[in-house]
C-alpha positions in Angstrom: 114.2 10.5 155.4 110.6 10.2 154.6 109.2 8.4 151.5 108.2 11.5 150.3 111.3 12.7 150.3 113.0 10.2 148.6 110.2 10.2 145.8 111.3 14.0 145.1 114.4 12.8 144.7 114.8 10.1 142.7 116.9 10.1 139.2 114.8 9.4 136.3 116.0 7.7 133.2 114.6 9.6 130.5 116.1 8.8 127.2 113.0 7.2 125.2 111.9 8.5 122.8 115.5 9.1 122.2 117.4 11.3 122.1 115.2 13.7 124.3 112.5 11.7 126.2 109.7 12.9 127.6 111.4 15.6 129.8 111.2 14.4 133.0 112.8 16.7 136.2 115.6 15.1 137.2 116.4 13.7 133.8 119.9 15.7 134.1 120.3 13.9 136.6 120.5 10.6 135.2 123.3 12.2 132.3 125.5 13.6 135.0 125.3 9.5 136.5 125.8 7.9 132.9 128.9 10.1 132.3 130.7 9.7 135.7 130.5 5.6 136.0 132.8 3.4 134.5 133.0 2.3 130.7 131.5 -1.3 131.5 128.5 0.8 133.1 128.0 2.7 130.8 127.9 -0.2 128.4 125.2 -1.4 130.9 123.5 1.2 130.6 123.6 1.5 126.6 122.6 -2.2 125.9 119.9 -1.5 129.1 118.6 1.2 127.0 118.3 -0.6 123.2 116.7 -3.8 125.1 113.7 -0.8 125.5 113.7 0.7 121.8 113.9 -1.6 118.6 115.5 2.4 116.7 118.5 2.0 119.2 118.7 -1.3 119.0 119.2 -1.3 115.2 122.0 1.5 115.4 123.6 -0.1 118.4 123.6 -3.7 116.3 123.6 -2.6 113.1 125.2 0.5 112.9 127.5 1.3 116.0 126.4 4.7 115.8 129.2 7.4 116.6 126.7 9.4 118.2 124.2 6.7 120.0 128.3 5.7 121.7 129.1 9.1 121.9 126.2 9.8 124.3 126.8 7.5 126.3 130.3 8.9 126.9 132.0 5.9 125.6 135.7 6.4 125.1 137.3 6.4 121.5 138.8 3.2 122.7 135.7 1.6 123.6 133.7 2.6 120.4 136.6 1.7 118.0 136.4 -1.9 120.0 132.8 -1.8 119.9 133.3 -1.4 115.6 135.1 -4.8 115.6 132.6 -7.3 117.3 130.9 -9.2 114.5 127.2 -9.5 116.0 124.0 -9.9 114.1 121.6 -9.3 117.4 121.7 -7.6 120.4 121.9 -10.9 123.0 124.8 -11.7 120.5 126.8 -7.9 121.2 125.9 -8.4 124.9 127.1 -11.9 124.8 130.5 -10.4 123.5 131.0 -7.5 125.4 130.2 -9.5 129.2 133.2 -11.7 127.4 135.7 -9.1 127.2 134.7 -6.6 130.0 137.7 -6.9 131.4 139.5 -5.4 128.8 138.2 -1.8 128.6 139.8 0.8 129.5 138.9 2.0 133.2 138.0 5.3 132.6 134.7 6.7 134.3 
């Protein structure tokens, strides 16, 4: 496959500013990855995303906000987990979700 080819088809993560970014093609793309990979991915993904944007950062931390989680396609589970770690900074949440990982549920 030519370079060119694979430039045309490259996902694009398109989520800042959130909620709608800059509307990048292929930004659908992206979603429809987020929403089929595994909870501890999409954890990834969601603590990827607030290291880029000190608003999401704040309702990740701060907050847990049901809808920031709930984009992400985090289960119930996982959010109401999420609730209960007492962290003050996001290195702190990371630091407690690569802990526990291995206790979410495996749903992708």
């Amino acid at each position: 496959m030519a370079t060119r080819d694979l430039i045309h088809q490259s996902v694009v993560m398109d989520v800042l500013p959130w909620p709608d970014g800059h509307g990048f093609a292929g930004r659908e793309n992206w979603w429809e990855h987020v929403l089929s990979v595994s909870e501890g991915r999409k954890l990834d993904y969601l603590l990827g995303t607030a290291l880029l944007d000190a608003d999401l950062q704040r309702r990740l931390v701060e907050e847990r906000d049901d809808a920031l989680l709930k984009a992400f396609g985090l289960s119930d589970v996982t959010c109401q987990w999420l609730r209960t770690i007492k962290a003050t900074s996001l290195a702190d949440l990371g630091r407690e979700i690569a802990h526990n990982v291995e206790y979410l549920p495996m749903t992708a």
